[in-house]
C-alpha positions as a LaTeX table, in Angstrom:
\begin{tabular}{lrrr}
\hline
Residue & $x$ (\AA) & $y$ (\AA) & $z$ (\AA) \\
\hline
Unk1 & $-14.74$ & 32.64 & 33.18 \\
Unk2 & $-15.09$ & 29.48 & 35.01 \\
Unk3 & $-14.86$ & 25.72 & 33.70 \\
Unk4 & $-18.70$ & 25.42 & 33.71 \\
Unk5 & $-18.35$ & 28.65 & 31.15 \\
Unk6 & $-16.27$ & 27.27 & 28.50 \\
Unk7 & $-18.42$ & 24.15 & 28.50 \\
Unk8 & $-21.34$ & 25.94 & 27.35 \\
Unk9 & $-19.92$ & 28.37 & 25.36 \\
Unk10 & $-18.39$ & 25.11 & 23.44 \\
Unk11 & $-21.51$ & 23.56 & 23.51 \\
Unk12 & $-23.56$ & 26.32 & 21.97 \\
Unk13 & $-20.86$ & 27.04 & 19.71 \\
Unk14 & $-20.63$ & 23.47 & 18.34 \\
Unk15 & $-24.33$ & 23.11 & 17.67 \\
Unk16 & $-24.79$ & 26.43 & 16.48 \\
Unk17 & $-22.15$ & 26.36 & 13.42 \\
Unk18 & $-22.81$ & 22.55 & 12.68 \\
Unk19 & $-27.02$ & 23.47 & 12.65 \\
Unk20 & $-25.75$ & 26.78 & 10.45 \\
Unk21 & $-23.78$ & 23.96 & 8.46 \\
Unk22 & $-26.71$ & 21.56 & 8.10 \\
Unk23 & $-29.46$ & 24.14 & 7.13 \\
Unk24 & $-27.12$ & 26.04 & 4.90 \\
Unk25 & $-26.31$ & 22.67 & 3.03 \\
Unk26 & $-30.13$ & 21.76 & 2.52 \\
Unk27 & $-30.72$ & 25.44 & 1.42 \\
Unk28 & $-28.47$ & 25.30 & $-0.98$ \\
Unk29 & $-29.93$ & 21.74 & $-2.32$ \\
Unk30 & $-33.33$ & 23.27 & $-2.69$ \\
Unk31 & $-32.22$ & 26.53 & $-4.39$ \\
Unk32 & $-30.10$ & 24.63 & $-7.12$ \\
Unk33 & $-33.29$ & 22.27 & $-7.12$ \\
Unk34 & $-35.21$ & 24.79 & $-8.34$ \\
Unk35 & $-32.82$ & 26.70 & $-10.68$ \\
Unk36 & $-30.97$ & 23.47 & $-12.23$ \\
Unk37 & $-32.14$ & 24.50 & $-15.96$ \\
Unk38 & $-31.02$ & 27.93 & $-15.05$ \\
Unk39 & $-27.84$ & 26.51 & $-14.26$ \\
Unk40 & $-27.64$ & 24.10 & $-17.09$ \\
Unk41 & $-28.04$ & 27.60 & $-19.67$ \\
Unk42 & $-25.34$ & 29.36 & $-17.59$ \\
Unk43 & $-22.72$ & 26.19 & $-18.29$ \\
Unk44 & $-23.18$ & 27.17 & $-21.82$ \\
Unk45 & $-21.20$ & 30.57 & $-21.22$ \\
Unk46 & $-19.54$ & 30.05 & $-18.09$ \\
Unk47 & $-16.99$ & 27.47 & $-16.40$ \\
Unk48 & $-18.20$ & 24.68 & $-13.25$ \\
Unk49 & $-15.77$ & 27.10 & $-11.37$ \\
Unk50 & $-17.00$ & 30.51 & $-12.63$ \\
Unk51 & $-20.39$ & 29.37 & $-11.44$ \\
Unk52 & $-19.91$ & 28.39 & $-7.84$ \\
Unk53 & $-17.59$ & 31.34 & $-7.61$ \\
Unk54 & $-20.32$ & 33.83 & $-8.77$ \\
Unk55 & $-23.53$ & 32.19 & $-7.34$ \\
Unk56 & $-22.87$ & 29.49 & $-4.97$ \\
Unk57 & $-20.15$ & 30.51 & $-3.15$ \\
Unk58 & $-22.00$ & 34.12 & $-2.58$ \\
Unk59 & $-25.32$ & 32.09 & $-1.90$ \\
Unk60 & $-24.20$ & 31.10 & 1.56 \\
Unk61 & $-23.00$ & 34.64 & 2.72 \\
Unk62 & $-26.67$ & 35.40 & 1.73 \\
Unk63 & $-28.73$ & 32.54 & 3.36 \\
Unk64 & $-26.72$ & 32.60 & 6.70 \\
Unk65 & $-27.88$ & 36.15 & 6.96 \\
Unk66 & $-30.98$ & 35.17 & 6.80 \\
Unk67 & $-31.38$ & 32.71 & 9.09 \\
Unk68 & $-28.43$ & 32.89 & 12.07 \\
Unk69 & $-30.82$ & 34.10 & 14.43 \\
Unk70 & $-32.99$ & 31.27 & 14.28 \\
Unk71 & $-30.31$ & 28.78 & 13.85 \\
Unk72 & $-28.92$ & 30.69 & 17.18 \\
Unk73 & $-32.67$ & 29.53 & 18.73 \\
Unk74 & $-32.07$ & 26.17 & 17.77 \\
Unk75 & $-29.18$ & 25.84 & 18.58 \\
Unk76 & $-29.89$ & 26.79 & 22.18 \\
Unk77 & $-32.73$ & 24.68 & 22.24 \\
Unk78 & $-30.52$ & 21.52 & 20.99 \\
Unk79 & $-28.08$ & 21.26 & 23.54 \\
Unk80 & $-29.55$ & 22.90 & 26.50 \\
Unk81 & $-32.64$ & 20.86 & 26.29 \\
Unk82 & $-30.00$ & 17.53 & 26.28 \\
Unk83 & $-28.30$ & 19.47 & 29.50 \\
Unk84 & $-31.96$ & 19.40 & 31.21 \\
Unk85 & $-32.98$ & 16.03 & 29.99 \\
Unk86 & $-29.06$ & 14.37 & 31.48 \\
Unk87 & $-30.52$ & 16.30 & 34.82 \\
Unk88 & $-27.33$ & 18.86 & 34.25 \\
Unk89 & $-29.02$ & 21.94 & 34.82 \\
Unk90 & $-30.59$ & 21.09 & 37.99 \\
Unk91 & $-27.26$ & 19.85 & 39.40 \\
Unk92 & $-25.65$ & 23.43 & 38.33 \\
Unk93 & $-29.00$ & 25.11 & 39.84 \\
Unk94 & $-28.53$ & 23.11 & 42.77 \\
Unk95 & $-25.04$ & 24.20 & 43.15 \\
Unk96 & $-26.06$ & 27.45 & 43.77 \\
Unk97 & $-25.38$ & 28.38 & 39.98 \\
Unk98 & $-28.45$ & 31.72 & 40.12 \\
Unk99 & $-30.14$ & 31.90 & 36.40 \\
Unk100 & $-28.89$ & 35.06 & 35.20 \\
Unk101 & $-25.59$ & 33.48 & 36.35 \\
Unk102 & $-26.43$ & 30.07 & 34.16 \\
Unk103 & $-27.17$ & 32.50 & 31.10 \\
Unk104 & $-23.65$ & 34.29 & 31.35 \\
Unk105 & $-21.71$ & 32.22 & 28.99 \\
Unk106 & $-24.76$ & 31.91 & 26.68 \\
Unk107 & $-24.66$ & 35.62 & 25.90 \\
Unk108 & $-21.51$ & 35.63 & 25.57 \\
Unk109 & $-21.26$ & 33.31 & 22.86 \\
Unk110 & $-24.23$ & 34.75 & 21.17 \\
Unk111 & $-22.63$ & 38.36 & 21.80 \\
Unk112 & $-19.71$ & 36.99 & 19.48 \\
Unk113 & $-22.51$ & 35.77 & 16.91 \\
Unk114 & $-24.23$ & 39.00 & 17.30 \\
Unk115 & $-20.71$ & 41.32 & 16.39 \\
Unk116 & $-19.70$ & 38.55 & 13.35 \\
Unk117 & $-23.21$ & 38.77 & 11.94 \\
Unk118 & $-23.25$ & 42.93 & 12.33 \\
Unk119 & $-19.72$ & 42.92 & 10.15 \\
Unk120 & $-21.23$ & 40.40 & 7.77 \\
Unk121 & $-24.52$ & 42.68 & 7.33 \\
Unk122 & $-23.24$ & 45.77 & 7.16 \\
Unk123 & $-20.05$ & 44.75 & 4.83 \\
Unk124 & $-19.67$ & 41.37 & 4.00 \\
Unk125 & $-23.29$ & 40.24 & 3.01 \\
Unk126 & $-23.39$ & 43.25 & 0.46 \\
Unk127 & $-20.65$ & 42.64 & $-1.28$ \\
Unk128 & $-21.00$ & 39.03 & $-1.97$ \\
Unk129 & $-24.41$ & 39.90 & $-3.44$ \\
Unk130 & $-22.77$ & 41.97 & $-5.87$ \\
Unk131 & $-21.53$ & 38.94 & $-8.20$ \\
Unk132 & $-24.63$ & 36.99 & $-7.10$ \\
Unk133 & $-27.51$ & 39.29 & $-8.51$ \\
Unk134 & $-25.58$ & 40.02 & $-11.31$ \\
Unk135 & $-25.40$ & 36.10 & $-12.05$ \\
Unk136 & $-29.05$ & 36.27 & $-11.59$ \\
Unk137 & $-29.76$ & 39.05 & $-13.73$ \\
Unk138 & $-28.21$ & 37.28 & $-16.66$ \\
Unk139 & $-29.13$ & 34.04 & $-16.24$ \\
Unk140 & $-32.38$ & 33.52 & $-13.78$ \\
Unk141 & $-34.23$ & 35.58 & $-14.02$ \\
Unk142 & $-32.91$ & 37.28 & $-17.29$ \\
Unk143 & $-34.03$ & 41.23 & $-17.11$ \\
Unk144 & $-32.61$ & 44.75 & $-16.27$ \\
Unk145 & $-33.14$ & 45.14 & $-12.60$ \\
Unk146 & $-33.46$ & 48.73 & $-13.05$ \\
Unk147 & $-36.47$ & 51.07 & $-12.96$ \\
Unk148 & $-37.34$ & 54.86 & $-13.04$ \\
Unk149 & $-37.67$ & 56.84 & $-9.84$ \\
Unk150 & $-41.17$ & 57.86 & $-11.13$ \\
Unk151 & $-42.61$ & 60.67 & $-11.86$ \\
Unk152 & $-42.77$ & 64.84 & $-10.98$ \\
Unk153 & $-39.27$ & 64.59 & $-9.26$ \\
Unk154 & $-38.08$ & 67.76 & $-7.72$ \\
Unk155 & $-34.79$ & 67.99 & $-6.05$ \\
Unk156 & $-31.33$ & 70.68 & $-5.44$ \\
Unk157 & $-28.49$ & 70.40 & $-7.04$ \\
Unk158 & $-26.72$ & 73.01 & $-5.18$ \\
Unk159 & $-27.84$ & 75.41 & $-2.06$ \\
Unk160 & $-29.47$ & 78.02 & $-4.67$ \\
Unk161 & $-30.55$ & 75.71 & $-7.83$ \\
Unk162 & $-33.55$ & 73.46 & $-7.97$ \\
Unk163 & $-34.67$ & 70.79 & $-11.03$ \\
Unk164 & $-37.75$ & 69.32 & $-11.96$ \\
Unk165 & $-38.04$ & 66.77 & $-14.47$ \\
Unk166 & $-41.68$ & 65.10 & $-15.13$ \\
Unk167 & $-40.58$ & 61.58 & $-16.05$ \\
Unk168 & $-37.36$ & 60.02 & $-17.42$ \\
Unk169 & $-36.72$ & 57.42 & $-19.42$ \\
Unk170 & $-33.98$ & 54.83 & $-18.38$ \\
Unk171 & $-33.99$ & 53.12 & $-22.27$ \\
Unk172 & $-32.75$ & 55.79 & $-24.18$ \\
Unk173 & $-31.48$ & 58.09 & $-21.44$ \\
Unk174 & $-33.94$ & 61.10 & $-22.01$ \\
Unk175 & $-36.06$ & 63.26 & $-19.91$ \\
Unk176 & $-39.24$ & 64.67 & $-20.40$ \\
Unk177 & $-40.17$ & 68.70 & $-18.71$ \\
Unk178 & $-37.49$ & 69.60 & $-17.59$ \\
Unk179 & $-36.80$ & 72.53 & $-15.44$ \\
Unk180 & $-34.08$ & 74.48 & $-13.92$ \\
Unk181 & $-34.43$ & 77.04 & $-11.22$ \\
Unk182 & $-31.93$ & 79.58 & $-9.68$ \\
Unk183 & $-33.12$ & 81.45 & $-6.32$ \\
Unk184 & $-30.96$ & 84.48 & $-4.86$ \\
Unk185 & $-32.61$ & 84.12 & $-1.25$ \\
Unk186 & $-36.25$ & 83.06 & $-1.77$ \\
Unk187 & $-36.71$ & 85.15 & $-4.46$ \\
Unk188 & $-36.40$ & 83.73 & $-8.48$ \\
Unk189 & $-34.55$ & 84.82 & $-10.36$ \\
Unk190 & $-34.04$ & 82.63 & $-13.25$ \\
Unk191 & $-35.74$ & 79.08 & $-14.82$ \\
Unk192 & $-34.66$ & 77.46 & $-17.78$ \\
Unk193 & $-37.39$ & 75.24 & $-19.23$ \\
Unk194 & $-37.06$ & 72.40 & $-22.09$ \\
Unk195 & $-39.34$ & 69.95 & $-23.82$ \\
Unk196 & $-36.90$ & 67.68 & $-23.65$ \\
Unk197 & $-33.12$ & 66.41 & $-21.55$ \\
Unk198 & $-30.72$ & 64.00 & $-22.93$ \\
Unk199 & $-27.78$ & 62.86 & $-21.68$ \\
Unk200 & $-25.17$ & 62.88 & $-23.36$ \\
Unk201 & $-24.01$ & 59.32 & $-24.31$ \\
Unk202 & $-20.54$ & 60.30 & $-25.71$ \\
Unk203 & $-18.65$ & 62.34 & $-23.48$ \\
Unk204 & $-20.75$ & 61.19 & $-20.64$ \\
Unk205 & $-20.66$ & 64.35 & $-18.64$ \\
Unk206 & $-23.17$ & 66.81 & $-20.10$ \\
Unk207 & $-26.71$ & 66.78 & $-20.82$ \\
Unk208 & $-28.19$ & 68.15 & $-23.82$ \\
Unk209 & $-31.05$ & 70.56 & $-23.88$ \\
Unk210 & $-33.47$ & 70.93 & $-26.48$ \\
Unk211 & $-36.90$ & 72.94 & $-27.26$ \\
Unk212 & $-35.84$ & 75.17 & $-24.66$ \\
Unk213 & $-37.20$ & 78.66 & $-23.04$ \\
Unk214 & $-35.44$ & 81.15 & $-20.19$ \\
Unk215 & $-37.19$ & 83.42 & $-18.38$ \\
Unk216 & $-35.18$ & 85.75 & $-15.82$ \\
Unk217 & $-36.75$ & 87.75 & $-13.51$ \\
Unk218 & $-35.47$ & 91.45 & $-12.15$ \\
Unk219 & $-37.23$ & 94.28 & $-10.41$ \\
Unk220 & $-40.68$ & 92.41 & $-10.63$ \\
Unk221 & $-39.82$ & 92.63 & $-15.04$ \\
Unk222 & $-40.06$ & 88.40 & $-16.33$ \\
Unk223 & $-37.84$ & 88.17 & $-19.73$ \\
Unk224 & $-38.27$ & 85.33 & $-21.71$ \\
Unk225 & $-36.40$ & 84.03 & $-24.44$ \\
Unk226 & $-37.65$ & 81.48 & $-26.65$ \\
Unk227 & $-35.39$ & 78.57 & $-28.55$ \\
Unk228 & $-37.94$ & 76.39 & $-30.29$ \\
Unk229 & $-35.74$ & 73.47 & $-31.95$ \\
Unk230 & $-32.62$ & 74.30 & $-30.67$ \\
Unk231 & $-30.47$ & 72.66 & $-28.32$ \\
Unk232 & $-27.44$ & 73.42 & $-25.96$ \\
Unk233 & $-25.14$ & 71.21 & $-24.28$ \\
Unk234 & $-25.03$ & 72.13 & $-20.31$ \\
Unk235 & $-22.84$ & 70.54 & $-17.27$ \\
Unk236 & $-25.16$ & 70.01 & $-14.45$ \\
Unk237 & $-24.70$ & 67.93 & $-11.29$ \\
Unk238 & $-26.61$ & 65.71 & $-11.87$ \\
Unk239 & $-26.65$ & 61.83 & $-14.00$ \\
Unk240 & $-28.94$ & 59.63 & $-15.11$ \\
Unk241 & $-28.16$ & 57.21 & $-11.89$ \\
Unk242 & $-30.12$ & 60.32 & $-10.10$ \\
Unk243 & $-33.50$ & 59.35 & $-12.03$ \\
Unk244 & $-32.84$ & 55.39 & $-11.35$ \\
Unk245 & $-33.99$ & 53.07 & $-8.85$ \\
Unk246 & $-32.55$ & 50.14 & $-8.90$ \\
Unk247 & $-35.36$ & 47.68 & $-6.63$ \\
Unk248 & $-31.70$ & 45.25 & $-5.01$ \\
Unk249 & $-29.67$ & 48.52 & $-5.33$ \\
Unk250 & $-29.51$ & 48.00 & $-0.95$ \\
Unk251 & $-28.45$ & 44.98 & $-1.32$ \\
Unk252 & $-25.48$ & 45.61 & $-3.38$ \\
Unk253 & $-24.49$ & 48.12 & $-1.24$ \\
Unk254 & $-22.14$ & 48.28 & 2.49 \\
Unk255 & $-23.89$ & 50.48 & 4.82 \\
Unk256 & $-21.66$ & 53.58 & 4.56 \\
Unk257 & $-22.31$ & 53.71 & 0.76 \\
Unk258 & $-26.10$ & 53.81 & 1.56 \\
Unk259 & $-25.83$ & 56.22 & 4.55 \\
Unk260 & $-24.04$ & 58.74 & 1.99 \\
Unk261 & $-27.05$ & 58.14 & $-0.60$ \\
Unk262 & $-29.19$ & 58.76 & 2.04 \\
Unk263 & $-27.17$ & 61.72 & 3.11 \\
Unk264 & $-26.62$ & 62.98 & $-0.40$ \\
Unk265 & $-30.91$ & 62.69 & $-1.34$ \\
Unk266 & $-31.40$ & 64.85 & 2.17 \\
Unk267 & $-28.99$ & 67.65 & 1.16 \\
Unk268 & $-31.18$ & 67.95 & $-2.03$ \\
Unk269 & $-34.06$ & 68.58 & $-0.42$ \\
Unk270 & $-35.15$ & 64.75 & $-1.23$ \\
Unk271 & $-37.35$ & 62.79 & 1.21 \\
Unk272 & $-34.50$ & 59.57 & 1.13 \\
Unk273 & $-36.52$ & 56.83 & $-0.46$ \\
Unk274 & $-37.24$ & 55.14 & 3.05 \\
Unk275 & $-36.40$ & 51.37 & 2.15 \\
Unk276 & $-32.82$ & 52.83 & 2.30 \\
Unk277 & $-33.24$ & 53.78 & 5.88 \\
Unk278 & $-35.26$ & 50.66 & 6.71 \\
Unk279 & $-32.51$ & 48.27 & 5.25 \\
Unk280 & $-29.68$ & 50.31 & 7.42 \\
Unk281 & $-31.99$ & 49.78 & 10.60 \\
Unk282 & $-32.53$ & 46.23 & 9.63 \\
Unk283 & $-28.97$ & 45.54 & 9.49 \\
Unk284 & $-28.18$ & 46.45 & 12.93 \\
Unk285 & $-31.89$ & 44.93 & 14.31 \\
Unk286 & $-31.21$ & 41.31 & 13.37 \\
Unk287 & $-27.81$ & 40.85 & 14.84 \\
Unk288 & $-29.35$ & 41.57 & 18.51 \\
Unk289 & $-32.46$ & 39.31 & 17.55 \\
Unk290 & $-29.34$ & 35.91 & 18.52 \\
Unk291 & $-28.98$ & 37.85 & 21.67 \\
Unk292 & $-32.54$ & 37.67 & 22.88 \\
Unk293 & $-33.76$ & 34.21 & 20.72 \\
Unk294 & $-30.85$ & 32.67 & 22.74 \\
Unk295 & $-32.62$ & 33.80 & 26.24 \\
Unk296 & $-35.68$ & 32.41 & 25.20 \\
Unk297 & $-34.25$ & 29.13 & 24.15 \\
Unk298 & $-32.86$ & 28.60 & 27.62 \\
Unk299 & $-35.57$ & 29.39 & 29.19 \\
Unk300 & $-37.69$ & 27.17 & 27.38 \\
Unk301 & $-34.99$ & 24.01 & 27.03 \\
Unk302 & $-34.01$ & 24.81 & 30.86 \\
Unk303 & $-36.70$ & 22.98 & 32.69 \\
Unk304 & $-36.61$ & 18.90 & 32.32 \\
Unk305 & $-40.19$ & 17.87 & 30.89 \\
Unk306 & $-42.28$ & 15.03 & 29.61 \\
Unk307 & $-41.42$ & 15.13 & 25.96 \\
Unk308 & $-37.95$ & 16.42 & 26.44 \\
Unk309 & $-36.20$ & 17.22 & 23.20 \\
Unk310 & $-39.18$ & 17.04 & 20.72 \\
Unk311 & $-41.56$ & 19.55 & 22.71 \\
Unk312 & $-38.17$ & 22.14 & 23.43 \\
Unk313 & $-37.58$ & 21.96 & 19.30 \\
Unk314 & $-41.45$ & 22.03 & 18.63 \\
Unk315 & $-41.65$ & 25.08 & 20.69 \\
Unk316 & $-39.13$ & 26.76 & 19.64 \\
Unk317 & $-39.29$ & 25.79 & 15.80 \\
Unk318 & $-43.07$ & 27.82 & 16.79 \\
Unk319 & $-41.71$ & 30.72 & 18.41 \\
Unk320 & $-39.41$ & 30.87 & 14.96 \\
Unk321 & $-42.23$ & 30.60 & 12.78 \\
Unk322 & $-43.75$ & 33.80 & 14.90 \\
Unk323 & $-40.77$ & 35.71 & 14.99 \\
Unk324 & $-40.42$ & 35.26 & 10.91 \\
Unk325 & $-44.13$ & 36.47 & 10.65 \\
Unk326 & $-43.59$ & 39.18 & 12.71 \\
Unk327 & $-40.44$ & 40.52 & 10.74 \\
Unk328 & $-42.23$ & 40.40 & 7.93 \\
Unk329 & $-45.50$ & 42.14 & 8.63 \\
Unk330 & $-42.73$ & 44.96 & 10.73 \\
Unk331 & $-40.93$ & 45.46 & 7.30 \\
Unk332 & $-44.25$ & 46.10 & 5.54 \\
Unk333 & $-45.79$ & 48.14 & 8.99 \\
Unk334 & $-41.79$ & 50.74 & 8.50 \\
Unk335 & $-42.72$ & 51.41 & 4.77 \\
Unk336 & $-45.51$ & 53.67 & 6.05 \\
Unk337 & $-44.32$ & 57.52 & 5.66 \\
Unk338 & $-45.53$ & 57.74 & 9.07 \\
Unk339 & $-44.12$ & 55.06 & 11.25 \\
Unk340 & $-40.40$ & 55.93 & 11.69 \\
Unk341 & $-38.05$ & 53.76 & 10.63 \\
Unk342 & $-36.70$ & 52.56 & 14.33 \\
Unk343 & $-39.95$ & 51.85 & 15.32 \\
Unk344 & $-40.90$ & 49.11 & 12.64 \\
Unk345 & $-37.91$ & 47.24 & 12.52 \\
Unk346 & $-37.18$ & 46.89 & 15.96 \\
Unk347 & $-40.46$ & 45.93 & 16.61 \\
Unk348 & $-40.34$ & 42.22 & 16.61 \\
Unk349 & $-37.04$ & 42.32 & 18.29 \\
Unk350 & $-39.16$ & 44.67 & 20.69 \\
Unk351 & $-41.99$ & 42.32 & 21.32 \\
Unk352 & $-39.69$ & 38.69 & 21.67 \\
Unk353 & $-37.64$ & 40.93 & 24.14 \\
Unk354 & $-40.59$ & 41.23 & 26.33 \\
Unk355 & $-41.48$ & 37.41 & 26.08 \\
Unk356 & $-38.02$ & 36.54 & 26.86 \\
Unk357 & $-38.28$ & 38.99 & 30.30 \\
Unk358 & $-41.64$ & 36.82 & 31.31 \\
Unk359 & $-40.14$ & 33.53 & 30.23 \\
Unk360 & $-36.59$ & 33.98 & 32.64 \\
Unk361 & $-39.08$ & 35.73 & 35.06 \\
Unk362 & $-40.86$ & 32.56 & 34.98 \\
Unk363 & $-37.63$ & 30.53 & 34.99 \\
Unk364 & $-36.48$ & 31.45 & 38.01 \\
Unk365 & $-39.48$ & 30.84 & 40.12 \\
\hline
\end{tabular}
């Protein structure tokens, strides 16, 4: 690391956390703009402290996760387009400074961005949203997050028993068809089937069965048993949290908590409900989007032109507003059952990756 080094890294580093500091203070403007009423209600119940330390304080975790990457462009843009315009990066070109050399220290500060921002995603980020949506939930936007998983839901609980349940009702904790299946091999030999499965509400670790038939199968000979109006209480490994979706559940949770749900739906025979998998991949995908923004940002604030500063930030404010377009329409493209995960998040990161090899191609010449 040589003098010339530092100075950059400085550089970006300066304009990077004070444009971070900047946007994140007119973000938070417009969101307590907007939700001021909302805010007003909550003072009712709450302390001035108890709300910036639920909402406001978590707000900024949220909003810099958002949008590092594309303060990382601007960033860039700022300070290397003032380099070019002062006629500093033709002296260092001059020099005999190469342009992979010039970009050196760049990565490397936007490596350091990249690693803080994968911790924050993966950890941080999730757990600040915890007291954030729940200060939503009660005072924004005022409803139960929380929804059924839908309907004809089949799934193990255990290498040799399966369950089906038709619907479920989150409200008052009660399934409707319910059925329990016991295989020796491939073969059947036993299914429990009730009208009706409620979970127990007071010790909270049984279900109760009611309106309830067996049927048990040896030797090719089907028993059945019928129980009209009667009920049994049953341990089974499952709870109601199994029925559940939760639309923010991701969001309140660190990645290895949602690699072991994912883990834990596969080893019941569940397809994992894929916006699981696409959050994971998204965590890890927009860290390494700083990496190649900041390449493109040299490469266009590099060269000295007519228009200096305002063309470099008009450009690059565009290539933002493409990149954002992009993610979005990727996140939509990944829900599809058959675009793998990988493919749809990285995408955009996949595509600017490509214009930032023709742009430093072009650089160069």
């Amino acid at each position: 690391m040589k003098i010339l080094d530092w100075y950059i890294i400085r550089k970006y580093l300066g304009s990077f956390f004070f444009t971070a500091f900047l946007f994140t203070l007119i973000a938070m403007v417009i969101d307590f703009s907007e939700k001021a009423e909302k805010f007003v209600d909550a003072s009712k119940v709450l302390s001035l402290g108890e709300i910036l330390g639920q909402y406001h304080l978590n707000y900024i975790p949220f909003i810099n996760g958002l949008l590092w990457p594309l303060f990382s462009l601007i960033a860039v843009i700022f300070f290397t387009s003032r380099l070019a315009y002062n006629s500093e990066i033709i002296s260092i070109l001059n020099a005999g400074v190469s342009f992979p050399r010039l970009l050196r220290p760049y990565l490397v500060a936007a490596s350091l961005l990249t690693v803080i921002l994968l911790i924050a995603n993966h950890f941080i980020i999730p757990i600040a949203n915890k007291p954030k949506l729940e200060f939503e939930r009660r005072f924004i936007k005022r409803s139960s997050d929380r929804l059924t998983t839908g309907t004809n839901m089949h799934f193990f609980i255990s290498p040799d028993t399966k369950v089906y349940l038709r619907s479920y009702s989150a409200a008052d904790s009660l399934g409707y068809s319910f059925r329990l299946e016991k295989f020796r091999g491939t073969t059947l030999i036993y299914m429990l089937k009730a009208q009706f499965l409620e979970w127990n509400k007071e010790t909270r670790n049984s279900w109760k069965i009611r309106d309830y038939e067996i049927r048990t199968y040896e030797d090719s000979v089907e028993t059945i048993t019928l129980h009209p109006n009667q009920q049994i209480d049953t341990a089974l490994n499952i709870l109601p949290s199994d029925f559940e979706f939760y639309s923010k559940k991701k969001d309140l949770m660190t990645t290895p908590e949602l690699q072991a749900l994912v883990d834990k739906e596969r080893s019941r025979g569940l397809n994992p409900v894929k916006v699981y998998i696409n959050e994971i991949q998204r965590r890890t995908a927009d860290p390494f989007t700083i990496l190649i923004l900041t390449v493109i940002g040299v490469a266009i604030a590099g060269r000295k032109v007519r228009g200096g500063l305002g063309l470099h930030l008009a450009l690059g404010i565009a290539l933002g507003s493409v990149f954002v377009f992009i993610s979005k329409f990727s996140i939509v493209f990944s829900r599809s059952p058959n675009i793998p995960s990988v493919l749809g998040i990285w995408l955009p990161n996949i595509i600017f990756a490509i214009i930032a090899y023709r742009l430093v191609r072009k650089a160069q010449q």
